[in-house]
LUMSEBA-981208 format. One record per residue: residue in one letter; x, y, z of N, C-alpha, C, CB in turn. Coordinates in pm, whole numbers, plus 50000, padded with zeros to 5 digits. Each point is the difference from the previous one (the first is absolute). Glycine has a CB too. Layout:
BEGIN
 code  n_xx  n_yy  n_zz ca_xx ca_yy ca_zz  c_xx  c_yy  c_zz cb_xx cb_yy cb_zz
    a     X     Y     Z     X     Y     Z     X     Y     Z     X     Y     Z
...
END
This chain:
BEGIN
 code  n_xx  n_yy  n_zz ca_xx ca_yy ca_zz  c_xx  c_yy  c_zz cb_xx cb_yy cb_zz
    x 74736 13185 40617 49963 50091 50106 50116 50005 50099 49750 49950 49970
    x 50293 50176 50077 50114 49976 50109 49932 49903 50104 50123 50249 49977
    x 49992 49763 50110 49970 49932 50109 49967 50067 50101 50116 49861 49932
    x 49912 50208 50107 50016 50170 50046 49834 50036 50019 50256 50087 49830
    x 49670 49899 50050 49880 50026 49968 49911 49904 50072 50077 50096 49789
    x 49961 49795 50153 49940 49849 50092 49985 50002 50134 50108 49874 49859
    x 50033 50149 50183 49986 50015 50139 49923 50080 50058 50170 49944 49989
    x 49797 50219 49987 49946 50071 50002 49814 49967 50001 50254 50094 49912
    x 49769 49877 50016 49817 49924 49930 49958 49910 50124 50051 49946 49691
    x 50062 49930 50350 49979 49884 50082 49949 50055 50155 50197 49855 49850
    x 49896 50251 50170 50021 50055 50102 49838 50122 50039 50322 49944 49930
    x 49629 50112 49943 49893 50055 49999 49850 49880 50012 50166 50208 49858
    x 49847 49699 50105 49901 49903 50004 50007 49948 50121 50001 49956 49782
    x 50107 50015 50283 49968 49985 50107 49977 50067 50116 50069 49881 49897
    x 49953 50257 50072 49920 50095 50106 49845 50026 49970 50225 50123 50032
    x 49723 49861 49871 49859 49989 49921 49906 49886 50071 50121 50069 49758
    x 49975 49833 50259 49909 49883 50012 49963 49958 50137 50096 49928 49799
    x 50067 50138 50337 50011 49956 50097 49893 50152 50081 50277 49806 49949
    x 49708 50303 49965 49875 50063 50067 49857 49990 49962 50159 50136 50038
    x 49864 49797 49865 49820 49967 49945 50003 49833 50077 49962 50158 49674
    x 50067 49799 50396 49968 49885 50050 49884 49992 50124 50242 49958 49913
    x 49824 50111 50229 49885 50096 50048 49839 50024 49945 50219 50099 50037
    x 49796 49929 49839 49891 50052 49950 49938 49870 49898 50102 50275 50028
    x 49975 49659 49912 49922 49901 49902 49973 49886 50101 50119 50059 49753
    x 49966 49881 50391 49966 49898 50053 49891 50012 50141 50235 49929 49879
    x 49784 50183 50094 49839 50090 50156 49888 49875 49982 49977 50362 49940
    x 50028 49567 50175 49879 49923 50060 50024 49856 49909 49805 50234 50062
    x 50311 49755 49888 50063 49780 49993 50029 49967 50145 50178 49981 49749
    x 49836 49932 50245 50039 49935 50117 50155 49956 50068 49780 49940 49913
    x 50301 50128 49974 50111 49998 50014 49983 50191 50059 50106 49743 49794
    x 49979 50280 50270 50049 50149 50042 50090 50035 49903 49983 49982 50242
    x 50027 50146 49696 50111 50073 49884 50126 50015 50117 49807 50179 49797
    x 50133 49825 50290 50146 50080 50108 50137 49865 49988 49791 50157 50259
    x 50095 49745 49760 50103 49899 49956 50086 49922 49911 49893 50031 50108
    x 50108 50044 49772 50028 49991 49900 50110 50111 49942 49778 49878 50007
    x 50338 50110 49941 50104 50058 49981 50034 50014 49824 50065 49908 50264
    x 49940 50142 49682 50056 49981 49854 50151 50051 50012 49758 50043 49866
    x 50329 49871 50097 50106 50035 50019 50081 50006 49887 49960 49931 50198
    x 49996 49993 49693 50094 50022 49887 49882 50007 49866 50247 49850 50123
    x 49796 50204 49783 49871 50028 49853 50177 49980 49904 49687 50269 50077
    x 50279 49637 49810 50063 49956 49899 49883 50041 49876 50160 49796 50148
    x 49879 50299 49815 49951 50009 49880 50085 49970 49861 49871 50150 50142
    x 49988 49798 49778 50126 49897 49881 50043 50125 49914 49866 49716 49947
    x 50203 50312 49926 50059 50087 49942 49926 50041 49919 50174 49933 50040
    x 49719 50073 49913 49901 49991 49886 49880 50059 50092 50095 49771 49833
    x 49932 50227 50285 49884 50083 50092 49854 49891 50033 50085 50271 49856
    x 49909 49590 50039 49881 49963 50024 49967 49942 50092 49994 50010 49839
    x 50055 49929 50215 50038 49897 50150 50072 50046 50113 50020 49834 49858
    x 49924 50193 50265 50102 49984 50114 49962 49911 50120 50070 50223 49937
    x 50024 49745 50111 50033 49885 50103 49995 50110 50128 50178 49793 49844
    x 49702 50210 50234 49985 50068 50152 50039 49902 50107 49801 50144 49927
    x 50286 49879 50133 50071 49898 50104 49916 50059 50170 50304 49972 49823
    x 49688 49937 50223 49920 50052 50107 50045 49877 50137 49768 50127 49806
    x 50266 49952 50324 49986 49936 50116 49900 49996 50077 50173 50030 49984
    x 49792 49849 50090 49903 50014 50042 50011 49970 50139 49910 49973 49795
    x 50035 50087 50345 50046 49961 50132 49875 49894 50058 50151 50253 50042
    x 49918 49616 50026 49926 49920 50023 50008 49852 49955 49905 50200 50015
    x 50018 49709 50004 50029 49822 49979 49983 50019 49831 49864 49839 50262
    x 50155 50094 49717 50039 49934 49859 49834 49988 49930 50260 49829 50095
    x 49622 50101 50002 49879 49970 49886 49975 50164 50002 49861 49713 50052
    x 50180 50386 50061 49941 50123 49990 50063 50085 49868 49960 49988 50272
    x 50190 49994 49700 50066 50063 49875 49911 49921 49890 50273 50050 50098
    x 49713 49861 49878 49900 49872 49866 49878 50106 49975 50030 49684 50113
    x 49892 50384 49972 49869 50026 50014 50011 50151 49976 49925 49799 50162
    x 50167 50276 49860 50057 50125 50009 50060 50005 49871 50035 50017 50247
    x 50007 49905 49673 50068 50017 49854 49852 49954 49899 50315 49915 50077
    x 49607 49994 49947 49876 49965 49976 49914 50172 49950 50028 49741 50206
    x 49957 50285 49953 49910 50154 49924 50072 50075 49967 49834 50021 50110
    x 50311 49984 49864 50060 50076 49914 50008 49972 49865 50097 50042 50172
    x 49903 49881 49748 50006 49945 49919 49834 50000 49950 50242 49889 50085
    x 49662 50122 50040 49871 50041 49940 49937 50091 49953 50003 49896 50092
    x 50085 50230 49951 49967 50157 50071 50131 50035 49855 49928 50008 50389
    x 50129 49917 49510 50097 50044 49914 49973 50083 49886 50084 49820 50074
    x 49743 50158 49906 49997 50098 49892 49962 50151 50107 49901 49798 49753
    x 50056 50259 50380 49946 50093 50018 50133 50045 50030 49754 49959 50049
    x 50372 49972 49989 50165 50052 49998 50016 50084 49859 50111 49766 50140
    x 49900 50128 49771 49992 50036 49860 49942 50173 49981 49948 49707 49946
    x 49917 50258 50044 49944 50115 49987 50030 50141 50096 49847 49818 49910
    x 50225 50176 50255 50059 50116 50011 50128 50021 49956 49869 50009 50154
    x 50208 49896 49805 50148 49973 49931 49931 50142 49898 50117 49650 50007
    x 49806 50292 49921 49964 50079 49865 49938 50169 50014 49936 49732 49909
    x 49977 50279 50208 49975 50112 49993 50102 50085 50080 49773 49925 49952
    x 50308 50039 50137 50147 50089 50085 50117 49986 49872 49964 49905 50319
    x 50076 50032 49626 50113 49993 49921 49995 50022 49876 50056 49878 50132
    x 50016 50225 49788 49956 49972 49824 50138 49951 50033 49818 50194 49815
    x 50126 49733 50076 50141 49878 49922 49926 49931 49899 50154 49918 50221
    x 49902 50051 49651 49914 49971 49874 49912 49865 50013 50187 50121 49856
    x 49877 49808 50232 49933 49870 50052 49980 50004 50134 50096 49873 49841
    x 49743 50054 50184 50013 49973 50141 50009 49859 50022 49881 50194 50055
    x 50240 49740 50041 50050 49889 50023 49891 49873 50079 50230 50171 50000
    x 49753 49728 49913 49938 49905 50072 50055 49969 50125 49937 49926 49807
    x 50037 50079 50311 50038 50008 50109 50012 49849 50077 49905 50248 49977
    x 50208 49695 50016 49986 49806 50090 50046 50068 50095 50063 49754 49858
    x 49879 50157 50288 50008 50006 50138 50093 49878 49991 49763 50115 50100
    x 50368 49903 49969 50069 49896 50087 50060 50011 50130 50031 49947 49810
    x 49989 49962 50290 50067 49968 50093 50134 50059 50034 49870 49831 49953
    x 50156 50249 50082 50154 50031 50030 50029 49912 50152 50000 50286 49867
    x 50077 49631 50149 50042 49917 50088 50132 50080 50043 49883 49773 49900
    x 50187 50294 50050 50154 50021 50030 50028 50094 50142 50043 49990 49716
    x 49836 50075 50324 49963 50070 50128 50081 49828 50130 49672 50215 49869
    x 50236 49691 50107 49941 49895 50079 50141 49954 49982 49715 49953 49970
    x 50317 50027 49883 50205 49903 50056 50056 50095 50031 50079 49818 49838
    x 49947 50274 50152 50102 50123 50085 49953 50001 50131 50036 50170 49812
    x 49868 49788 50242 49950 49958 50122 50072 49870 50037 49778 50114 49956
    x 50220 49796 50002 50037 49842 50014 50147 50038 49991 49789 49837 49878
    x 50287 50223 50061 50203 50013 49977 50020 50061 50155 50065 50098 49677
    x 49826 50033 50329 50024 50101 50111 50018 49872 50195 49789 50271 49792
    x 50116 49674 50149 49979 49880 50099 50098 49913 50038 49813 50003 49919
    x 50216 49951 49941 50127 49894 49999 50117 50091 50082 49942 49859 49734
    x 50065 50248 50229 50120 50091 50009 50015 50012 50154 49964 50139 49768
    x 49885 49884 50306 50032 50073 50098 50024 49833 50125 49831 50307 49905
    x 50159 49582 50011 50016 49852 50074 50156 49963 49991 49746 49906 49925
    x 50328 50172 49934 50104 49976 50036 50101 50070 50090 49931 49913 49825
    x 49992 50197 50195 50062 50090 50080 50003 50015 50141 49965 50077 49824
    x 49937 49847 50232 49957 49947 50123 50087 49907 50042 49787 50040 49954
    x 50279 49865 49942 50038 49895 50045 50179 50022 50027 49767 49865 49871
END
């Protein structure tokens, strides 16, 4: 499959998923507003993708916030499937994107050395 295509695909799933969130997480206890999808890795074979997601707030609140995502994965799934044809619809894993939070921590360091 190009890559070209992939990207394309990755890039469509994650506009799919980051507006059906709103709508699949209405009345958890986590807020959708707070929740970011920022990167979708889809594997090459279409069956698997890796949804990367930030989350704003303490740490047990991201745990609990990836929790009902990871609960709420087949009703993702299932709008994945009815917004997108693509011959497969991708089992969908929820993970942690941290790299927001250290580009925070460098930005920090940075602005301590610059102070000094």
């Amino acid at each position: 499959m190009a890559v070209d295509r992939l990207e394309r695909i990755n890039s469509l799933l994650k506009r799919v998923i980051a507006e059906g969130m709103f709508h699949i997480m209405q009345g958890d206890s986590i807020a959708p507003g707070l929740i970011t999808v920022t990167k979708v890795e889809c594997g090459k074979d279409l069956r698997d993708a890796n949804v990367f997601v930030s989350v704003f707030g303490e740490d047990d609140m991201k745990e609990t916030a990836l929790q009902h995502l990871k609960h709420n994965a087949k009703r993702f799934q299932a709008l994945v499937n009815k917004e997108v044809r693509i011959k497969f619809t991708p089992r969908l894993n929820f993970k942690l994107d941290l790299s927001l939070e250290k580009g925070d921590e460098v930005l920090a360091i940075l602005s301590k050395l610059e102070g000094n």
